[in-house]
C-alpha positions as CSV (number, residue, x, y, z in Angstrom):
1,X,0.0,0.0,0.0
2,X,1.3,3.4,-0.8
3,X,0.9,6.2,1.4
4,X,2.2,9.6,0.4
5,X,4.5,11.9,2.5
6,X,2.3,14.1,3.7
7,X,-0.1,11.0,4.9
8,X,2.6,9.1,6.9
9,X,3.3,12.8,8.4
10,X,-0.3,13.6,9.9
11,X,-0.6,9.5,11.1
12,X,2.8,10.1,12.9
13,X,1.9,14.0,14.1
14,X,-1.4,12.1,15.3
15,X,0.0,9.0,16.9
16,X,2.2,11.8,18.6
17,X,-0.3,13.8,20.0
18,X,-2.5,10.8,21.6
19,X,0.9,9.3,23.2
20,X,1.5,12.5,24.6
21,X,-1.9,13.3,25.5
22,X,-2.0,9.8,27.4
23,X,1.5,10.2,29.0
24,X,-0.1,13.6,30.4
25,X,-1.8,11.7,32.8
26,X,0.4,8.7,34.5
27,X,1.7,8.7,38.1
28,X,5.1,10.2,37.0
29,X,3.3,13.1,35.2
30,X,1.8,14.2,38.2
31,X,5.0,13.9,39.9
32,X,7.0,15.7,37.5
33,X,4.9,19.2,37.2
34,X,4.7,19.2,41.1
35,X,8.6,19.0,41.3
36,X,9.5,21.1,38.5
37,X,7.5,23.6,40.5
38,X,9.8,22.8,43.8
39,X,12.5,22.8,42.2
40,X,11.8,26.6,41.5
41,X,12.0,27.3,44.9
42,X,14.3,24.9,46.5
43,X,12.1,22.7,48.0
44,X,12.9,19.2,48.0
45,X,10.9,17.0,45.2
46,X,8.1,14.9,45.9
47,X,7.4,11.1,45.3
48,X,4.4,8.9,44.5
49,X,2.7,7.4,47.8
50,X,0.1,4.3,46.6
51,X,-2.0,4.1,49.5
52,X,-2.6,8.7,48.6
53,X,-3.3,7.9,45.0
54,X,-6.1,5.0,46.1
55,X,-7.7,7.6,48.4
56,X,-7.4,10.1,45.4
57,X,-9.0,7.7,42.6
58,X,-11.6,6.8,45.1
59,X,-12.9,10.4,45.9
60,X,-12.4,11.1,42.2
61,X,-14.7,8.3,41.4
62,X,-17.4,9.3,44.4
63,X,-17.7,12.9,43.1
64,X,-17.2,11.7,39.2
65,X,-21.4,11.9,39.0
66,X,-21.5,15.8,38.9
67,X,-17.9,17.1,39.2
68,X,-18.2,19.4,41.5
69,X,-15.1,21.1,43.4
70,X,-15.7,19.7,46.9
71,X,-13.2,18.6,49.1
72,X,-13.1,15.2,50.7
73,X,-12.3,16.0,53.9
74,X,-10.2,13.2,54.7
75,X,-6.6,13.1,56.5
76,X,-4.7,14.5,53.5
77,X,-3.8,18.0,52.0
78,X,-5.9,18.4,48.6
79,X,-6.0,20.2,45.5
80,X,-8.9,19.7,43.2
81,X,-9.8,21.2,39.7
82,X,-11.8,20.0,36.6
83,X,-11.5,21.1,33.2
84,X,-13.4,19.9,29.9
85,X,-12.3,17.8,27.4
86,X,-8.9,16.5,27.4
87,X,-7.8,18.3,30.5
88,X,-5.1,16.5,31.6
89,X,-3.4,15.6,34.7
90,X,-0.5,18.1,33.7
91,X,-3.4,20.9,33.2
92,X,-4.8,20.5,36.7
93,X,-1.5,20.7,38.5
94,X,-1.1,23.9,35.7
95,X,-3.7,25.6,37.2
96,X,-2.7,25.6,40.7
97,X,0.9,26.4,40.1
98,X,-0.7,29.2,38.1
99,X,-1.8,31.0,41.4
100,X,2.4,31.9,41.7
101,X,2.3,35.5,41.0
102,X,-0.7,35.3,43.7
103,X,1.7,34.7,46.9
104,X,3.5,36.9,48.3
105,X,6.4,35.5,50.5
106,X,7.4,38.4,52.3
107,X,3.8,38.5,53.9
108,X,3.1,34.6,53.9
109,X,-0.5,35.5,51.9
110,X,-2.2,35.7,48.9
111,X,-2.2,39.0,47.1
112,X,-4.5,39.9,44.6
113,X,-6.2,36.1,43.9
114,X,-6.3,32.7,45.2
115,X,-3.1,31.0,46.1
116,X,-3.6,28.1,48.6
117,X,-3.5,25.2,45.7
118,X,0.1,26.3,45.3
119,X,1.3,26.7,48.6
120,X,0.3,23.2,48.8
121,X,1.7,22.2,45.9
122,X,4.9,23.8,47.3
123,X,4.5,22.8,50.9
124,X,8.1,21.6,52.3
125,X,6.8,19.2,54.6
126,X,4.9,17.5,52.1
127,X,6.8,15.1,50.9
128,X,4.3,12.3,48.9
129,X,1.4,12.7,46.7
130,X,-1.4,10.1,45.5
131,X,-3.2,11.9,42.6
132,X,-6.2,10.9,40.0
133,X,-8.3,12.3,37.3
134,X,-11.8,11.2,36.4
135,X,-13.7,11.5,33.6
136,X,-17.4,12.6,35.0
137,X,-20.7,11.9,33.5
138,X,-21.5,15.6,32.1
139,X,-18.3,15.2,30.2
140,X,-15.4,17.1,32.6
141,X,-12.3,15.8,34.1
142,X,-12.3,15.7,37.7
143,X,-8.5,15.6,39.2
144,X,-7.4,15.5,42.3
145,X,-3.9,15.4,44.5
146,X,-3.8,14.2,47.7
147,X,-0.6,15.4,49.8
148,X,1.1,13.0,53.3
149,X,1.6,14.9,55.3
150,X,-0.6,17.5,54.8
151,X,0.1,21.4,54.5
152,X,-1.2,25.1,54.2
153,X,-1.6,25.3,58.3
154,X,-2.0,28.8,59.1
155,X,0.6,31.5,59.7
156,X,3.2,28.5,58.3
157,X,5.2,29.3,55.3
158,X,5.3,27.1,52.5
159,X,9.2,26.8,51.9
């Protein structure tokens, strides 16, 4: 069978982009954007805890009926987000690290905007994650980190 150039270029630039899309989502992904945001500030990186990520997947899967931003409550610090579409694992831990500019060090708050989901993204003492991300029934992607121990305590810095 003969398939021109510019055919075997769109299968490959398509295989491409659903590997990648995939990879965006695996345990090491999550790792990997939560330490390359450490690593900006000296903090120590962070590695995958089991036990976290099946306490993640399960509260993904409880609130993967409506999506909704709740947290769990449980024993463990927690970011959530959702996004639509293919909003991956990477996007979700995006979003929180986004809230940099918000932070102000010198003051140990959040100037101008939200900034909690990165000081926990950030948090020193946190030194394990357990994440998931959910695919809900109205079409979003529910993702969640869960953080041993947990951080954000009050008048605490991050790092």
């Amino acid at each position: 069978m003969y398939f021109s150039t510019m055919t075997k270029s769109l299968f490959l630039t398509i295989f491409f982009v659903v590997v990648v899309a995939a990879a965006q989502n695996s345990p090491q992904d999550f790792v990997d954007a939560h330490n390359r945001a450490r690593a900006e500030v000296g903090v120590a990186p962070v590695g995958w805890n089991a036990t976290v990520a099946d306490y993640a997947l399960r509260y993904a899967e409880k609130r993967s009926g409506g999506c909704e931003l709740e947290h769990s409550g449980g024993p463990y610090g927690e970011n959530l987000a959702e996004g639509y579409g293919e909003f991956s694992a990477v996007d979700g831990v995006g979003l929180w690290v986004g809230e940099k500019p918000s932070y102000d060090y010198a003051s140990n708050s959040c100037v101008g905007g939200e900034c909690l989901h990165y000081t926990q993204v950030v948090w020193r003492d946190s030194t394990q994650l357990g994440c998931a991300r959910k695919q809900c029934r109205n079409g979003w992607q529910f993702v969640i980190c869960s953080y041993y121990p947990p951080g954000n305590y009050i008048g605490q810095r991050p790092y």
